[in-house]
C-alpha positions in Angstrom: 112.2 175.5 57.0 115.8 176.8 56.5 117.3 175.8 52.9 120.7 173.8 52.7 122.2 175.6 50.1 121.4 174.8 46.2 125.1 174.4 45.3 127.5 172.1 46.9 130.5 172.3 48.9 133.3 172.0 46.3 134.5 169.0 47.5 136.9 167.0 44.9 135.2 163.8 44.9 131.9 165.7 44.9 132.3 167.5 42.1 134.4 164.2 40.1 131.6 161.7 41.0 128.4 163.8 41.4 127.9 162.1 44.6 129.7 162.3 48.3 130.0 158.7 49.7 131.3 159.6 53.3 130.4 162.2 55.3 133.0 164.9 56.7 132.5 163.1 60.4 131.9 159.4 60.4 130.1 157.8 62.8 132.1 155.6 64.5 130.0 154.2 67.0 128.2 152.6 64.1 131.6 151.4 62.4 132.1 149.8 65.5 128.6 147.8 65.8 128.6 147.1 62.1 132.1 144.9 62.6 130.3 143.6 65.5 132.9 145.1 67.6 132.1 145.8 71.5 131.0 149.7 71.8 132.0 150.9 75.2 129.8 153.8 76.5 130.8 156.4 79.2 128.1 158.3 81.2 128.2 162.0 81.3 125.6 163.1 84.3 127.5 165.4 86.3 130.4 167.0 84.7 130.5 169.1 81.9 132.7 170.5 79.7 134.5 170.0 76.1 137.6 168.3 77.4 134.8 165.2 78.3 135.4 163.5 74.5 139.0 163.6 74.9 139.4 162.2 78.1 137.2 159.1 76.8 139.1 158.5 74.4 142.5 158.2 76.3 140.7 155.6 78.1 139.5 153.7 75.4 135.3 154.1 75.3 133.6 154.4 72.4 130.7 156.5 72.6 129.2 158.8 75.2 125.9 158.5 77.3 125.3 162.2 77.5 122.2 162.3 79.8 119.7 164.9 79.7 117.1 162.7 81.3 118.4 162.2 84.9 120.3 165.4 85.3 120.3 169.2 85.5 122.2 169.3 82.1 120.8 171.7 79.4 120.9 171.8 75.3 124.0 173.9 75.4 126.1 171.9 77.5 124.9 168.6 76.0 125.5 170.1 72.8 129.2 171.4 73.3 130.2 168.5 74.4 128.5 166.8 71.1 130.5 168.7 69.1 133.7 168.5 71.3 133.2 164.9 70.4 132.8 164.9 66.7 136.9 165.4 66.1 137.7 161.9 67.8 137.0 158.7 67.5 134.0 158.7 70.7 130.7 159.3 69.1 128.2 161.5 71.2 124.4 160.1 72.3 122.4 162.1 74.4 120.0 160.8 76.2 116.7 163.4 75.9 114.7 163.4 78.7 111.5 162.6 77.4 109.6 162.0 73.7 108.8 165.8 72.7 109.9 166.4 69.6 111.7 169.3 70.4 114.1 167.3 73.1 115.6 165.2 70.2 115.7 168.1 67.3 117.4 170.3 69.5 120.4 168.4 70.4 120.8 166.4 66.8 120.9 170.5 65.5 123.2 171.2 67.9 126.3 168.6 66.8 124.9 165.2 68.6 125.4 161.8 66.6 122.9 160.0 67.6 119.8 160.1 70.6 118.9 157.7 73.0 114.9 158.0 74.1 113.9 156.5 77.2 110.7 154.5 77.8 109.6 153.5 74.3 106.7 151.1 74.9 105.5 150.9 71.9 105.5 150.6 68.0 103.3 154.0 67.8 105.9 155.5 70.4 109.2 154.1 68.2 107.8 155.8 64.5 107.2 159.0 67.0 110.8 158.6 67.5 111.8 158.6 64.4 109.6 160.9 62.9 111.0 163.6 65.3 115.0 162.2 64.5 114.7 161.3 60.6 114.7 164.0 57.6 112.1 162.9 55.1 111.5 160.8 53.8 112.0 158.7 56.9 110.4 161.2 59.6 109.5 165.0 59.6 112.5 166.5 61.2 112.9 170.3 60.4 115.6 171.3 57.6 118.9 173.5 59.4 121.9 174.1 58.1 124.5 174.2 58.9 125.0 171.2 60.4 128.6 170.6 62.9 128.1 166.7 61.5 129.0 167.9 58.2 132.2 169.8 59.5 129.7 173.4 58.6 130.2 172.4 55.0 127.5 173.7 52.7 125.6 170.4 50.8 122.7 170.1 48.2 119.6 169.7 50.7 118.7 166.2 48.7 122.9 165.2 49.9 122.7 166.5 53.6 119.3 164.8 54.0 121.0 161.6 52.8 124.3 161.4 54.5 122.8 162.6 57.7 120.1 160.1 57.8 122.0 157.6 57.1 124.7 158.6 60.1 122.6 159.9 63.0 122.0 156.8 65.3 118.7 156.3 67.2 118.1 154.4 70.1 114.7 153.5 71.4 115.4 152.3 75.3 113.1 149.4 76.7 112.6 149.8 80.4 108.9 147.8 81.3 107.8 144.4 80.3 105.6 146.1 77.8 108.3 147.5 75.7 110.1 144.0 76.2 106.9 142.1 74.5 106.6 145.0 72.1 110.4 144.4 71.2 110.0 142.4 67.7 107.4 145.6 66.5 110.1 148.1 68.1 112.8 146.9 66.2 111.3 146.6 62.5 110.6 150.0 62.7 112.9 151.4 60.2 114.6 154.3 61.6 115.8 152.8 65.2 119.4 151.4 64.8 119.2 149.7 68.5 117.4 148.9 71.4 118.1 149.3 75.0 117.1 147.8 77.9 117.4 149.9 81.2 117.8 147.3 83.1 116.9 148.9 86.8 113.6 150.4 85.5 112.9 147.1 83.5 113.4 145.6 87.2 111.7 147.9 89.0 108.7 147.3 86.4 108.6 143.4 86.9 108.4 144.2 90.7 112.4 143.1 91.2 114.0 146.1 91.7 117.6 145.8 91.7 117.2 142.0 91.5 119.4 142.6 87.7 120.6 138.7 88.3 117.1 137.6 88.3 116.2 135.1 85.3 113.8 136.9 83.8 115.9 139.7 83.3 118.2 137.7 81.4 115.1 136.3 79.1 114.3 140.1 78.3 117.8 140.4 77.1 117.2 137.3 75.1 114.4 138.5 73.9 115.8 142.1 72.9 118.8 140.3 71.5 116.3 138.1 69.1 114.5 141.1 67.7 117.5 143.2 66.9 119.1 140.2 65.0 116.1 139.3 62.9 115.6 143.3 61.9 119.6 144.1 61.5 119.5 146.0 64.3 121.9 146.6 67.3 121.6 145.4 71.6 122.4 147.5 74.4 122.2 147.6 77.8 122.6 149.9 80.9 122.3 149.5 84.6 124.5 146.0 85.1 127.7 147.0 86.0 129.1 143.7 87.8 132.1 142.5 85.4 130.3 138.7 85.7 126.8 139.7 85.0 128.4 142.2 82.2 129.9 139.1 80.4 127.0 137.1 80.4 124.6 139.3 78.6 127.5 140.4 76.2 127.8 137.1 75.4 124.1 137.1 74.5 124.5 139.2 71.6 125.3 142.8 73.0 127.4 144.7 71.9 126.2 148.6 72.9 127.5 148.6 76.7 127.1 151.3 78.9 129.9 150.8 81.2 129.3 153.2 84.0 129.1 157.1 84.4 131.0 159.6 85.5 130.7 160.2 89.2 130.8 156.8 89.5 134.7 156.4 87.9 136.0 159.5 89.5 134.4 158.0 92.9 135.8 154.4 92.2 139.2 155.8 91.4 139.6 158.4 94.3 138.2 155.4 97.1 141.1 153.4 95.5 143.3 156.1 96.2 142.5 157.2 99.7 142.3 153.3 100.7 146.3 153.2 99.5 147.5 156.1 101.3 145.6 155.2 104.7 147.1 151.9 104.5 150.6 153.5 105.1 152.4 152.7 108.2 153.2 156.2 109.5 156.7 156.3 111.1 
C-alpha cells in the first residue's frame, strides 16, 4: 500500500483552515444531480481518443458512458479519456466490464470520476461494489498516489481518502427482475450514489425483449425511482432512446440519462446528411 504523502500540498486555504473543503477537480456530474438538474450522458464504445471530453461538452452532455463492458476498449484508453475529461465540465464513468475488483480500481487509479457496474443483483453484490470503489473506511480500495482527481497534488492520506470518497460516483446497474426487487436493499447501501436500470437486458430478463414500452418496464422504473428517493440516492436509465418514452420515465424521477452512444450520433448525423444531398435535383 503506497503512502500519500505525510505533508500537504501547500495550498492557501489548506494551510489557513487546517482543512481543504473542495477538491482540485469537482465532480460535476454530482453538482448536477444534487440541484436535481437533468445529467445528460454520451456513450463512448467505439471511438477513442482525448479530444472525446471536449467534443461533449460543445454539445452540451454532462457526463460520459465510457464502456469497457461491451467493447474492445482497454484501461489505457478508458483512462486517457478519464483524465482528458477532468479539465471540463463532462464528468467521466466507465462502465467496467464485470465485478472483479481489479476492473473498477484500475480505472478510478487511472483519472475516472466515477464507475458504472453492470448486473448488480444483489445487496451482497452492491457492498462488493463498494468495497472494491471506497477507501476505508467505506470499502478496502488500495491507497495510490498520485491521484489525476486531485490535479497530482500531494494531500495528507487521512484528506485524499476524504475528498476522494466523497467525489468518486458509483453506480450499481439493475438489469433482471431480481436486481429490480432487490432495489430498496441496493440503494441503502451506503457507498452507491445511483442506480441504473439497463433497460434492454431488464427486458430481455422479463422475457420482453425490446418490448421497453411494455408496462412493467415502466413499474421497474417506478420501483427504482422509489428506492433511490427514500435512500438520497440518484435514477438512471440506458437503452430508451425514443424522445416520448425518454420523457416519460424522466418525468418519473430520473434524472441520470444516457442519451445515446457514439456510433449511433455519428451514424444519425451522416444518414441526415447523405439523405439531403441525394435529394438534390441534379441539372
Amino acid at each position: 500500500m503506497n503512502s500519500m504523502g505525510d505533508s500537504g500540498y501547500k495550498l492557501n486555504e489548506f494551510l489557513e483552515k487546517g482543512k481543504q473543503t473542495m477538491p482540485v477537480i469537482e465532480n460535476h456530474l454530482r453538482k448536477k444531480l444534487e440541484a436535481d438538474e437533468l445529467a445528460i450522458g454520451f456513450g463512448v464504445m467505439h471511438t477513442r481518443g482525448m479530444n472525446i471530453p471536449g467534443i461533449a461538452q460543445e454539445c452540451d452532455f454532462d457526463w460520459l458512458f465510457i464502456d469497457m463492458e461491451h467493447s474492445t476498449m482497454g484501461v489505457d484508453a478508458a483512462a486517457q479519456m478519464s483524465i482528458a475529461a477532468l479539465p471540463t465540465n463532462v464528468t467521466a464513468l466507465v462502465r467496467v466490464p464485470a465485478h472483479e475488483r481489479f476492473h473498477a480500481s484500475r480505472v478510478l487509479d487511472g483519472g475516472a470520476m466515477g464507475v458504472v457496474v453492470p448486473h448488480v443483483d444483489t445487496v451482497e453484490e452492491a457492498r462488493a461494489v463498494v468495497d472494491a470503489c471506497r477507501f476505508p473506511p467505506l470499502g478496502h480500495r488500495s491507497l495510490t498516489a498520485p491521484s489525476a482527481q486531485l490535479g497530482f497534488a500531494t494531500y495528507p492520506t487521512d484528506k485524499a481518502i476524504e475528498i476522494l470518497n466523497r467525489n468518486i460516483f458509483v453506480v450499481a446497474m439493475l438489469e433482471s427482475p431480481t436486481a429490480i426487487e432487490n432495489a430498496d436493499a441496493i440503494a441503502a447501501v451506503e457507498g452507491i450514489d445511483a442506480l441504473l436500470i439497463g433497460s434492454n437486458d431488464l427486458a430481455a430478463e422479463m422475457g420482453i425483449p425490446g418490448q421497453l414500452a411494455d408496462e412493467r418496464i415502466t413499474a421497474a422504473f417506478a420501483t427504482m425511482v422509489a428506492a433511490t428517493k427514500k435512500h438520497g440516492k440518484f435514477a438512471g436509465m440506458g437503452g430508451i432512446y425514443d424522445p416520448a418514452h425518454m420523457a416519460k420515465i424522466i418525468n418519473l424521477g430520473v434524472r441520470l440519462v444516457l442519451a445515446g452512444g457514439d456510433v449511433a450520433f455519428m451514424m444519425a448525423a451522416a444518414k441526415k446528411r447523405s439523405e439531403a444531398l441525394r435529394a438534390i435535383k441534379l441539372r
